[in-house]
Structures are given as structure tokens and as C-alpha cells.
HTML snippet that shows the backbone in 3Dmol.js (N, CA, C, O; Angstrom):
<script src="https://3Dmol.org/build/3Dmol-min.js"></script>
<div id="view" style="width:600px;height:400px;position:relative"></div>
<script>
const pdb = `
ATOM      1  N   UNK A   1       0.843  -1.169   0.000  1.00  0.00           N
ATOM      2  CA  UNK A   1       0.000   0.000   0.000  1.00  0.00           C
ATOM      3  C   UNK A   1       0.893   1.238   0.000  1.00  0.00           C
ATOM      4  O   UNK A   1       1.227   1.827   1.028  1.00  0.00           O
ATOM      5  N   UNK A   2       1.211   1.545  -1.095  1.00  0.00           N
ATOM      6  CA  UNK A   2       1.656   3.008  -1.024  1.00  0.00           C
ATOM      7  C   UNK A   2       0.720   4.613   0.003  1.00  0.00           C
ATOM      8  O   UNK A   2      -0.451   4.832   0.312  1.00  0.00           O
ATOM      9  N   UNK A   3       1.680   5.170   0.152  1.00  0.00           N
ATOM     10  CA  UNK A   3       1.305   5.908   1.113  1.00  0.00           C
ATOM     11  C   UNK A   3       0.978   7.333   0.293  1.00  0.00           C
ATOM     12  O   UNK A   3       1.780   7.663  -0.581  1.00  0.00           O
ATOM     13  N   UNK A   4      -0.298   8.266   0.584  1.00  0.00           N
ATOM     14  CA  UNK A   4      -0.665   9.762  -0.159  1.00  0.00           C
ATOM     15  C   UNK A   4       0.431  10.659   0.608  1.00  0.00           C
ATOM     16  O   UNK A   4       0.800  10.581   1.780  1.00  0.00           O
ATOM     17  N   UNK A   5       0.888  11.648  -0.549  1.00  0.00           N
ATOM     18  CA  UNK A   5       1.247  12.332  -0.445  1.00  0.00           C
ATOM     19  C   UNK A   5       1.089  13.397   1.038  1.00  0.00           C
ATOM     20  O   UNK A   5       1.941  13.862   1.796  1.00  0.00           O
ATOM     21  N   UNK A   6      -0.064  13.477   1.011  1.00  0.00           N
ATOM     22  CA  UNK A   6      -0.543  14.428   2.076  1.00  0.00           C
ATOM     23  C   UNK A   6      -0.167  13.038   3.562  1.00  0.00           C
ATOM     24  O   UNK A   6      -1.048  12.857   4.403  1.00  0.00           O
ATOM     25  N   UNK A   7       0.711  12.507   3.617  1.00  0.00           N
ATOM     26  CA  UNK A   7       0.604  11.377   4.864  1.00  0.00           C
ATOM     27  C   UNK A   7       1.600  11.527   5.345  1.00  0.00           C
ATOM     28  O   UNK A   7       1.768  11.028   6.457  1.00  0.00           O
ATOM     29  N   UNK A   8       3.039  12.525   4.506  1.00  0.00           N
ATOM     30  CA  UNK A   8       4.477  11.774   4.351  1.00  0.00           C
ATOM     31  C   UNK A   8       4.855  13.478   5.579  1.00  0.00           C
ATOM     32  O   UNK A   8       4.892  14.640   5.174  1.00  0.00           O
ATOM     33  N   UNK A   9       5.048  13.043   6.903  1.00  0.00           N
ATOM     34  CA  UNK A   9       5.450  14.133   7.828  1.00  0.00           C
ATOM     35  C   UNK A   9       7.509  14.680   7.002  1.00  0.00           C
ATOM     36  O   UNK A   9       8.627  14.195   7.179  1.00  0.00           O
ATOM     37  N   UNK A  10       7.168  15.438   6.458  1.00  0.00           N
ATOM     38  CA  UNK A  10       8.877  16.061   6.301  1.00  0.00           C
ATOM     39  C   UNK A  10       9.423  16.797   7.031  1.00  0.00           C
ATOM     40  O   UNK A  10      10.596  17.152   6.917  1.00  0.00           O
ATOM     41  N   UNK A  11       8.447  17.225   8.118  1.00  0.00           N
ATOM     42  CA  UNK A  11       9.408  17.641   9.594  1.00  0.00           C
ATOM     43  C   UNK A  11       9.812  17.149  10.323  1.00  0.00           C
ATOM     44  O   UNK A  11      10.976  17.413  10.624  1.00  0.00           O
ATOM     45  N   UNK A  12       9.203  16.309  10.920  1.00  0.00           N
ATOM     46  CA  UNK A  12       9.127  15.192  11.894  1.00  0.00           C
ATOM     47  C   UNK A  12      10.148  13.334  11.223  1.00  0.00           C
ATOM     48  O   UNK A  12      11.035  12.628  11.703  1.00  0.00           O
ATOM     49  N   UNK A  13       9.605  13.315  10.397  1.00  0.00           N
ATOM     50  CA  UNK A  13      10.226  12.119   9.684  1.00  0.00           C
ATOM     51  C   UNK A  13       9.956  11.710   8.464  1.00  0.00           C
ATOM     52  O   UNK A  13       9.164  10.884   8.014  1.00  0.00           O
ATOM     53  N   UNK A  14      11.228  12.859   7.703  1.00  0.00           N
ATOM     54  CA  UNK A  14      11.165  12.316   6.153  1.00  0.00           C
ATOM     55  C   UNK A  14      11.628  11.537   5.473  1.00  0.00           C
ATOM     56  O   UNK A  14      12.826  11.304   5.636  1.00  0.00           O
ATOM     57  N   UNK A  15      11.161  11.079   4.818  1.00  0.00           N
ATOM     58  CA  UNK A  15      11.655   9.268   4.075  1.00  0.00           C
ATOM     59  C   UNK A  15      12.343   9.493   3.658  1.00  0.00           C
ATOM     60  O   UNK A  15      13.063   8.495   3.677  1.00  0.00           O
ATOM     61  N   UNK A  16      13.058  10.629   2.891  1.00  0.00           N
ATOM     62  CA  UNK A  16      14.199  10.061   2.504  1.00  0.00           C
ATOM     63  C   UNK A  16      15.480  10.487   3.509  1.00  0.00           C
ATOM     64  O   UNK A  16      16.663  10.439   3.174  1.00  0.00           O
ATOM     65  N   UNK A  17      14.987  10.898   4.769  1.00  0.00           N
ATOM     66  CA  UNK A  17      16.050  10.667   5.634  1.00  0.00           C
ATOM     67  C   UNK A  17      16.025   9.083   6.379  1.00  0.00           C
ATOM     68  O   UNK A  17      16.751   8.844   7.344  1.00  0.00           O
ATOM     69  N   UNK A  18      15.444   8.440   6.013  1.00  0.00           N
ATOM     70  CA  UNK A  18      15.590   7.329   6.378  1.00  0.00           C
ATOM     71  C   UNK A  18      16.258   5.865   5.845  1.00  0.00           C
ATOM     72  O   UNK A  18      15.970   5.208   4.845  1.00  0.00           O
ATOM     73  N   UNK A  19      16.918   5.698   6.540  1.00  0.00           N
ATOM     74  CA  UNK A  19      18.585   4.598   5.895  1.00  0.00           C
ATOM     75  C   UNK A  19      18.515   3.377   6.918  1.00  0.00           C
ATOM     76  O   UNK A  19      18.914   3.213   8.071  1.00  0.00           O
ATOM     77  N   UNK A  20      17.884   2.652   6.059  1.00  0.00           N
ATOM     78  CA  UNK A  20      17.139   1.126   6.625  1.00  0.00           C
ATOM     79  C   UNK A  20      16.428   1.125   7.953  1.00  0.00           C
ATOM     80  O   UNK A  20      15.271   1.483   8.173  1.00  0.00           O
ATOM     81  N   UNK A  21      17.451   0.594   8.921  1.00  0.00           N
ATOM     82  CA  UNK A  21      16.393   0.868  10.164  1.00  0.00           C
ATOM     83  C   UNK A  21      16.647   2.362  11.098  1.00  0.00           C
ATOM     84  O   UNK A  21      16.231   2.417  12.255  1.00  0.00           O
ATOM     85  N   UNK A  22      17.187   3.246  10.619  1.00  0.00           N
ATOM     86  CA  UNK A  22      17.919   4.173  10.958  1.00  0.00           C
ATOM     87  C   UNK A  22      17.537   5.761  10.084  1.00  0.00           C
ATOM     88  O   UNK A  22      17.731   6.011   8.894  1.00  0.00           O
ATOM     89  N   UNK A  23      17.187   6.290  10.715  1.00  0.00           N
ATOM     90  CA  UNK A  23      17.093   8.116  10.343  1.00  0.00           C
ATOM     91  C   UNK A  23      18.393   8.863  10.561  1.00  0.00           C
ATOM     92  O   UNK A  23      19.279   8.620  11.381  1.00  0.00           O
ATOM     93  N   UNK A  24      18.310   9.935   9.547  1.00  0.00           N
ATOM     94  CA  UNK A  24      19.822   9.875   9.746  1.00  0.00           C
ATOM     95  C   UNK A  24      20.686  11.003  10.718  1.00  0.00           C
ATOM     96  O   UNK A  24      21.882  11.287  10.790  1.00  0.00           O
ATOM     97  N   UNK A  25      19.533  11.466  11.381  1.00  0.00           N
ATOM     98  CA  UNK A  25      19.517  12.095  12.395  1.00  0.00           C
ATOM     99  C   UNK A  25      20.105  11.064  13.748  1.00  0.00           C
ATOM    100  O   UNK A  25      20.385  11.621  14.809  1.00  0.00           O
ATOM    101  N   UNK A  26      20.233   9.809  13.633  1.00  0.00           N
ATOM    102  CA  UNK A  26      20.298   8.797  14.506  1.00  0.00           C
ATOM    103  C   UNK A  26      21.941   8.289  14.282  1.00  0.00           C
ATOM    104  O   UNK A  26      22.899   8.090  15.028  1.00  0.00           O
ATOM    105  N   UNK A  27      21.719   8.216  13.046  1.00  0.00           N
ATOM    106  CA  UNK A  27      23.584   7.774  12.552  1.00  0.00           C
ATOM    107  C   UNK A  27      24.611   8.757  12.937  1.00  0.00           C
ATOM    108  O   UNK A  27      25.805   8.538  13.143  1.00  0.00           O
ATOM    109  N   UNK A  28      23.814  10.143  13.021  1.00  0.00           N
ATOM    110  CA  UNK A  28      24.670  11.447  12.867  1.00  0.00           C
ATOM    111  C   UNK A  28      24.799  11.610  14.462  1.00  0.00           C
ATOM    112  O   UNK A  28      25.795  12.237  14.823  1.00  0.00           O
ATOM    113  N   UNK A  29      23.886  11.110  15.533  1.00  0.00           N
ATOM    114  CA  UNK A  29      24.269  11.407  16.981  1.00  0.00           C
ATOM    115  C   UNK A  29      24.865  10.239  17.549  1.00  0.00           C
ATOM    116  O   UNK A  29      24.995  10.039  18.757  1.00  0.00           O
ATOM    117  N   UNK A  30      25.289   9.334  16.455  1.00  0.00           N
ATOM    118  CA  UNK A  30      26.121   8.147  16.924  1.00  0.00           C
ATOM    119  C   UNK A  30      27.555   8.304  16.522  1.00  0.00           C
ATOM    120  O   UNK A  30      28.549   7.660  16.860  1.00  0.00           O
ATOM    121  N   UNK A  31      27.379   9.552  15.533  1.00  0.00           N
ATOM    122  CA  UNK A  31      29.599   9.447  15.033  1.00  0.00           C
ATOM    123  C   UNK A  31      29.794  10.715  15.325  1.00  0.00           C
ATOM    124  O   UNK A  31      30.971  10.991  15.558  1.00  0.00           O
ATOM    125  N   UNK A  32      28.820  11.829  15.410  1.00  0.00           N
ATOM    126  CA  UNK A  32      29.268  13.217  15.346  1.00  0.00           C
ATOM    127  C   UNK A  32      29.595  13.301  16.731  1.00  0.00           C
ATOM    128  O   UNK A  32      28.745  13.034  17.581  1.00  0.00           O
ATOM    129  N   UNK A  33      31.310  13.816  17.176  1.00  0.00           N
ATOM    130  CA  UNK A  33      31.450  14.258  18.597  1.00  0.00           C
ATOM    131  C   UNK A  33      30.538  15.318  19.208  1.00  0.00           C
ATOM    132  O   UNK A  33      30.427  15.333  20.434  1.00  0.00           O
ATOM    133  N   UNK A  34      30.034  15.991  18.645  1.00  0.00           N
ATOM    134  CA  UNK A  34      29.317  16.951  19.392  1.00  0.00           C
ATOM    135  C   UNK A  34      28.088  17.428  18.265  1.00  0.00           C
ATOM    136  O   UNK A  34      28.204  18.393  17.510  1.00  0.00           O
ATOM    137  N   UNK A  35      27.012  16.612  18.331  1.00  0.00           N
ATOM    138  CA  UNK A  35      25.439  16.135  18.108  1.00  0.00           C
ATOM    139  C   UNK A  35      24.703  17.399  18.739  1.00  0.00           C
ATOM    140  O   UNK A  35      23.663  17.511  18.088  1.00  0.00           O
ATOM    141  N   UNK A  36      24.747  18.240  19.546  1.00  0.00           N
ATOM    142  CA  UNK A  36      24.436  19.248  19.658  1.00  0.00           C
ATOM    143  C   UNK A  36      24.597  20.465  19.263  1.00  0.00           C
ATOM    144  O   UNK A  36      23.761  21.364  19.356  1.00  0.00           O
ATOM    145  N   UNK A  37      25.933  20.554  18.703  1.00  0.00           N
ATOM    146  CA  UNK A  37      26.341  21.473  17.434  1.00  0.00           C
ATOM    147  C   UNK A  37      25.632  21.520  16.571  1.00  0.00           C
ATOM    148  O   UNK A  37      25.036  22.512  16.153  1.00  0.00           O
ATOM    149  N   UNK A  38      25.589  20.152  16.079  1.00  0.00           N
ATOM    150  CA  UNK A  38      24.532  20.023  14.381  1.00  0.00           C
ATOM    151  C   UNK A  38      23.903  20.294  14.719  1.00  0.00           C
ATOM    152  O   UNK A  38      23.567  21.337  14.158  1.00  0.00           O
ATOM    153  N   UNK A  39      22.897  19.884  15.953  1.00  0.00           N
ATOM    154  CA  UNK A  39      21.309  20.788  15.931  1.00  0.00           C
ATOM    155  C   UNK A  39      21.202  22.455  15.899  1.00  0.00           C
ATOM    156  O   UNK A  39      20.384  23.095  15.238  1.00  0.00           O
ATOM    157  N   UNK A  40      21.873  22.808  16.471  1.00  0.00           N
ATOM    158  CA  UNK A  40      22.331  24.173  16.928  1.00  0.00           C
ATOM    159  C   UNK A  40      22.720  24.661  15.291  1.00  0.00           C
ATOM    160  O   UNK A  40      22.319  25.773  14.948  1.00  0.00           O
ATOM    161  N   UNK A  41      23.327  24.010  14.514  1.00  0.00           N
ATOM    162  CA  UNK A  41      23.672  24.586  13.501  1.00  0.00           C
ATOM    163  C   UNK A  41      22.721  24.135  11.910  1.00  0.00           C
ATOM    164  O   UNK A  41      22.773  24.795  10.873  1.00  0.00           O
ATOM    165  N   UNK A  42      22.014  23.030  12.090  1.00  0.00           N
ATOM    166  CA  UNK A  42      20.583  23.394  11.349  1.00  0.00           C
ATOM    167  C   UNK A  42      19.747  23.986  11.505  1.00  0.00           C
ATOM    168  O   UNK A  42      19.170  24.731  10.713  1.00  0.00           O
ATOM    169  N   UNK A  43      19.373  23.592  13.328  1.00  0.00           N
ATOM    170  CA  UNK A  43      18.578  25.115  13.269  1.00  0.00           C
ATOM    171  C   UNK A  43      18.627  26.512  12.892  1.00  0.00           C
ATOM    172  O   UNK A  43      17.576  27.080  12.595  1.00  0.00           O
ATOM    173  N   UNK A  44      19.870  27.206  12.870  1.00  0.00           N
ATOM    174  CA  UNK A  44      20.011  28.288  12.300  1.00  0.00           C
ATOM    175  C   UNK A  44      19.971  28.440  11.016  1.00  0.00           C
ATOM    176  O   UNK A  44      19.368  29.319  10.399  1.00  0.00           O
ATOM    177  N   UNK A  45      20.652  27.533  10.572  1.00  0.00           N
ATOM    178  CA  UNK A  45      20.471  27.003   8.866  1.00  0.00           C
ATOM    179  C   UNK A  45      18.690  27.467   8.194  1.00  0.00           C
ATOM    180  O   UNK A  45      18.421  28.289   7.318  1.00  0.00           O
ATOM    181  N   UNK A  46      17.776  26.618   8.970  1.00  0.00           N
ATOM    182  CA  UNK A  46      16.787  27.106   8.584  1.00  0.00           C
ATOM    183  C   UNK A  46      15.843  28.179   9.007  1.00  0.00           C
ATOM    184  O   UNK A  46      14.873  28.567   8.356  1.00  0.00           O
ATOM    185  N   UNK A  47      16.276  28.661  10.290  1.00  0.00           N
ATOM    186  CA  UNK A  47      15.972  29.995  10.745  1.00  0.00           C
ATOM    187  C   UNK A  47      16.547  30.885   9.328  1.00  0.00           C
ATOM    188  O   UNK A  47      15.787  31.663   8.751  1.00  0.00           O
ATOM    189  N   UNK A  48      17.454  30.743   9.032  1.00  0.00           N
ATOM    190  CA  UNK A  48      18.233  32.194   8.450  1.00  0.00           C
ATOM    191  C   UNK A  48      17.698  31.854   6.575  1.00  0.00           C
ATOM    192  O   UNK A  48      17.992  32.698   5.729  1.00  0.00           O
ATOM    193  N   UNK A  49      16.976  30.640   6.196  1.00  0.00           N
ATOM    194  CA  UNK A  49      17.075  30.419   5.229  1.00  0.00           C
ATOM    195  C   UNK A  49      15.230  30.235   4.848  1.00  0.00           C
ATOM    196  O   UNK A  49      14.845  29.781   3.771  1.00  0.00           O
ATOM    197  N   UNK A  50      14.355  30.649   5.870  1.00  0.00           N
ATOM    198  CA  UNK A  50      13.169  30.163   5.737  1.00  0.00           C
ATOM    199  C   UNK A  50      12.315  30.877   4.700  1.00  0.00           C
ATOM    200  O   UNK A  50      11.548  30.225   3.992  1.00  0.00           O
ATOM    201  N   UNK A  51      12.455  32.589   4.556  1.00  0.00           N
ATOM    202  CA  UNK A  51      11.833  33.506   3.427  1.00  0.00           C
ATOM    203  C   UNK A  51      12.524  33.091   2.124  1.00  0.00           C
ATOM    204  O   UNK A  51      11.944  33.410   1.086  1.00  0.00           O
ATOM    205  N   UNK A  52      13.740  32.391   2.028  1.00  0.00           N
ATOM    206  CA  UNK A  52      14.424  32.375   1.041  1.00  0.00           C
ATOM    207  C   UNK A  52      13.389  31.253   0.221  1.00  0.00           C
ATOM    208  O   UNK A  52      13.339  31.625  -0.952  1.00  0.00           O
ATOM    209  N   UNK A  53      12.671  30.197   0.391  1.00  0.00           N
ATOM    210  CA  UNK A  53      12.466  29.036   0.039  1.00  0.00           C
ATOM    211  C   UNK A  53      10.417  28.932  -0.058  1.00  0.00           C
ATOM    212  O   UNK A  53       9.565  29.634   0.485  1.00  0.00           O
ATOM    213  N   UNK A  54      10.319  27.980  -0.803  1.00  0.00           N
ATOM    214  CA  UNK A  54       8.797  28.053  -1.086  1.00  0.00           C
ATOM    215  C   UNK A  54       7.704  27.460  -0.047  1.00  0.00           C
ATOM    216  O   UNK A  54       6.494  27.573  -0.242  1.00  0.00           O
ATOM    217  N   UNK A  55       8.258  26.827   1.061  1.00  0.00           N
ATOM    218  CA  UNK A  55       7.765  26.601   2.320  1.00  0.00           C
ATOM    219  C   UNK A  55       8.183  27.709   3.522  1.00  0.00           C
ATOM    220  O   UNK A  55       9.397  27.647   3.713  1.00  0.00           O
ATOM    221  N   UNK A  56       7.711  28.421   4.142  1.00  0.00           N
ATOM    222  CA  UNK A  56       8.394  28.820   5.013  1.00  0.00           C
ATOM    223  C   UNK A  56       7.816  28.783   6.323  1.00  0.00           C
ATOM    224  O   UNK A  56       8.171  29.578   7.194  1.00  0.00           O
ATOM    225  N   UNK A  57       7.026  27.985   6.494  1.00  0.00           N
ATOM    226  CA  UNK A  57       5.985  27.352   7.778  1.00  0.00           C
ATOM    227  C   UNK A  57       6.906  26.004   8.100  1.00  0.00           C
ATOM    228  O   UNK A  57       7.236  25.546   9.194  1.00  0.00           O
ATOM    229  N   UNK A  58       7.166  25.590   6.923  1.00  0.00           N
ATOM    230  CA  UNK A  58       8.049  24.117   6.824  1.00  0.00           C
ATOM    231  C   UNK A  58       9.282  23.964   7.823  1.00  0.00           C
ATOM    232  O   UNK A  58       9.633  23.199   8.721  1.00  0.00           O
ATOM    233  N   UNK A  59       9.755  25.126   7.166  1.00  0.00           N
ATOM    234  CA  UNK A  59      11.641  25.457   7.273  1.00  0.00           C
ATOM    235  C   UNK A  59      11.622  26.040   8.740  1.00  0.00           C
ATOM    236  O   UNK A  59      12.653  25.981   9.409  1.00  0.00           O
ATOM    237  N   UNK A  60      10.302  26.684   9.331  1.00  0.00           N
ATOM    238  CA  UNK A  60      10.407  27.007  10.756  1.00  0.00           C
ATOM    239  C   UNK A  60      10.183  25.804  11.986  1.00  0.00           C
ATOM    240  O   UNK A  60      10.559  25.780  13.158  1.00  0.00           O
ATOM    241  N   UNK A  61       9.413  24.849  11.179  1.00  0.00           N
ATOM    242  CA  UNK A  61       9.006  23.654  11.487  1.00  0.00           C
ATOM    243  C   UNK A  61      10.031  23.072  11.862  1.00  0.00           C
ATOM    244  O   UNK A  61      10.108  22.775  13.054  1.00  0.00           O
ATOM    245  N   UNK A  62      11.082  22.751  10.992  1.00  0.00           N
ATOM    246  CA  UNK A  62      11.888  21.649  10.874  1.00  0.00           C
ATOM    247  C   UNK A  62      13.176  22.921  11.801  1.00  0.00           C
ATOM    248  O   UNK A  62      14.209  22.459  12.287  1.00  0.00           O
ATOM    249  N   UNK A  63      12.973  23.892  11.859  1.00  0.00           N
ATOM    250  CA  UNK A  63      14.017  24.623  13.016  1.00  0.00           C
ATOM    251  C   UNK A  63      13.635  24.395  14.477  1.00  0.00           C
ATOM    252  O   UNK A  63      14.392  24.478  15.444  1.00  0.00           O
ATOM    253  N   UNK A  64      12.300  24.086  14.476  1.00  0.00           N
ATOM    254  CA  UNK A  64      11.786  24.027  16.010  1.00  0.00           C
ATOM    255  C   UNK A  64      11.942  22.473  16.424  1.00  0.00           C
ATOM    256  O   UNK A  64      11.987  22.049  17.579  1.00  0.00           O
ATOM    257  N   UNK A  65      12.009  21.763  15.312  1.00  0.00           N
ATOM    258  CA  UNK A  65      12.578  20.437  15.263  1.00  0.00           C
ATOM    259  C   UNK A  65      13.738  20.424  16.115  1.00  0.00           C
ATOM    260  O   UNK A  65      13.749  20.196  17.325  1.00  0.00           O
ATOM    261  N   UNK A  66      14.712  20.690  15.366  1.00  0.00           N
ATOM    262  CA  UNK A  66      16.058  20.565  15.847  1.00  0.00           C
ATOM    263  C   UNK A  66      16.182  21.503  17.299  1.00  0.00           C
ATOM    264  O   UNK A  66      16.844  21.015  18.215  1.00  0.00           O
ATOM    265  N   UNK A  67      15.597  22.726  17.475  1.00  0.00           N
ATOM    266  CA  UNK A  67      15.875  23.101  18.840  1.00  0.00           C
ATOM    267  C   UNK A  67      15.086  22.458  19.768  1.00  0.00           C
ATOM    268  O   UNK A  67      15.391  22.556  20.957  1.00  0.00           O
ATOM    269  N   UNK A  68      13.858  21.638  19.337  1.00  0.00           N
ATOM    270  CA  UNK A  68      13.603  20.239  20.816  1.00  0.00           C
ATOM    271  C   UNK A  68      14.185  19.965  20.893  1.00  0.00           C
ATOM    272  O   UNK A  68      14.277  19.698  22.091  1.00  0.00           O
ATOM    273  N   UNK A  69      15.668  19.468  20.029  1.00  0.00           N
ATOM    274  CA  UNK A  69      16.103  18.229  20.351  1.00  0.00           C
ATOM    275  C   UNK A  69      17.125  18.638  21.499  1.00  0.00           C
ATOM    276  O   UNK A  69      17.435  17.960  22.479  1.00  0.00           O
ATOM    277  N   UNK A  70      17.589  19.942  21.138  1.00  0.00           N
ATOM    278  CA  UNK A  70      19.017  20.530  21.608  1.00  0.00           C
ATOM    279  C   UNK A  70      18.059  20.256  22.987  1.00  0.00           C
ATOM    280  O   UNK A  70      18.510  19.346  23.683  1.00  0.00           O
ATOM    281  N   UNK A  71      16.746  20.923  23.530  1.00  0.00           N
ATOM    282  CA  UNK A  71      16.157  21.207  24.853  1.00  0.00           C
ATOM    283  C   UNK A  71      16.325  19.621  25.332  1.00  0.00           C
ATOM    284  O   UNK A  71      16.788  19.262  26.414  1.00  0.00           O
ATOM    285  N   UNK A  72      15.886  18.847  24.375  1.00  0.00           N
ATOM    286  CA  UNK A  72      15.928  17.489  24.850  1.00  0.00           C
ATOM    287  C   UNK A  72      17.086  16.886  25.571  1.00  0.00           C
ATOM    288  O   UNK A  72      16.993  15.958  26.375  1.00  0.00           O
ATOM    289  N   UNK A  73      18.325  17.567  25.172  1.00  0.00           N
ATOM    290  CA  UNK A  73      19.832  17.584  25.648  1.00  0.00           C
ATOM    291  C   UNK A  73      20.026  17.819  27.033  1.00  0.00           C
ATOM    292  O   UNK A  73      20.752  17.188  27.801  1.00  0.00           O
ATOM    293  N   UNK A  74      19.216  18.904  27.296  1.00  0.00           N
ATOM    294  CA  UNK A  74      19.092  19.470  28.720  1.00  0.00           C
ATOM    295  C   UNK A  74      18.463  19.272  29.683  1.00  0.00           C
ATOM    296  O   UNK A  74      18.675  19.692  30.821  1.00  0.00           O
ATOM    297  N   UNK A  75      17.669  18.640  29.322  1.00  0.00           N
ATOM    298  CA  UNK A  75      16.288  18.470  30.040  1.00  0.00           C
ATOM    299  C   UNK A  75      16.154  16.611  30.016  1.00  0.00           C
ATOM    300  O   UNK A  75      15.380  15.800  30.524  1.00  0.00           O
ATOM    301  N   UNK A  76      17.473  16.522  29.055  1.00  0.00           N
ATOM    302  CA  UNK A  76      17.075  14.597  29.151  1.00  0.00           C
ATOM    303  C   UNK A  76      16.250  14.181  29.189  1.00  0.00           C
ATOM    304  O   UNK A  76      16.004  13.321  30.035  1.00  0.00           O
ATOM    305  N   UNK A  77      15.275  14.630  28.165  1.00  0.00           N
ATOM    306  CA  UNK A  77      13.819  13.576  27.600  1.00  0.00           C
ATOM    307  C   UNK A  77      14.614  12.867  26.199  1.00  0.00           C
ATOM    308  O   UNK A  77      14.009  12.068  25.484  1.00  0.00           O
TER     309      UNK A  77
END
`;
const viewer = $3Dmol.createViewer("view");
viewer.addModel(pdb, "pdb");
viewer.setStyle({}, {cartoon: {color: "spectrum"}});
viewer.zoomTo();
viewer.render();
</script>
């Protein structure tokens, strides 16, 4: 059963970040020494890049993404 378009979350979990049983948000906090950088530094990525692009509800989306995660760091959820 293929899945509609309108089903496929690209903030939360987009398929093609996904690499078998693994997102690659998952591979990247398993080799990157400091996994809180990258968040810290996509998030700004799409903070600073969100008017530039044809989503920009998306690109704030996927920034508030990455700064849970950093809170998640701190707060150890």
C-alpha cells in the first residue's frame, strides 16, 4: 500500500532521511562528537534560510525540530 502524499510528515520524519532501520539524524548522533552542534547549527540554517524558500511554515518547522532536540539535551527527555 503506497502511502498519499498528504501522509508523508517532512518535519518530523522524512523518508528520505531514512537509511534502513535508521534516520539519519540517529547515525549522525552516533559518530558526530558533538550532536548538539549540528542541531544548533541546522537550526540556524533554517531559521536564516526560511523567506528564502517556497515553504516557510516548513523550514520554521523543521528549526523548532532541531531546537527540541538541543532542549531534549538538557532536560534529558
Amino acid at each position: 500500500m503506497s502511502r498519499r502524499f498528504d501522509d508523508v510528515d517532512y518535519v518530523n520524519h522524512p523518508p528520505h532521511y531514512q537509511k534502513g532501520d535508521l534516520e539519519v539524524i540517529e547515525i549522525i548522533e552516533n559518530v558526530v562528537p558533538d550532536p548538539y552542534s549540528y542541531c544548533f547549527g541546522n537550526s540556524l540554517k533554517y531559521l536564516c534560510r526560511h523567506m528564502d524558500k517556497g515553504n516557510q511554515v516548513q523550514d520554521l518547522e523543521k528549526a523548532k525540530w532541531y531546537i527540541d532536540r538541543m532542549i531534549g539535551d538538557w532536560t534529558n527527555d
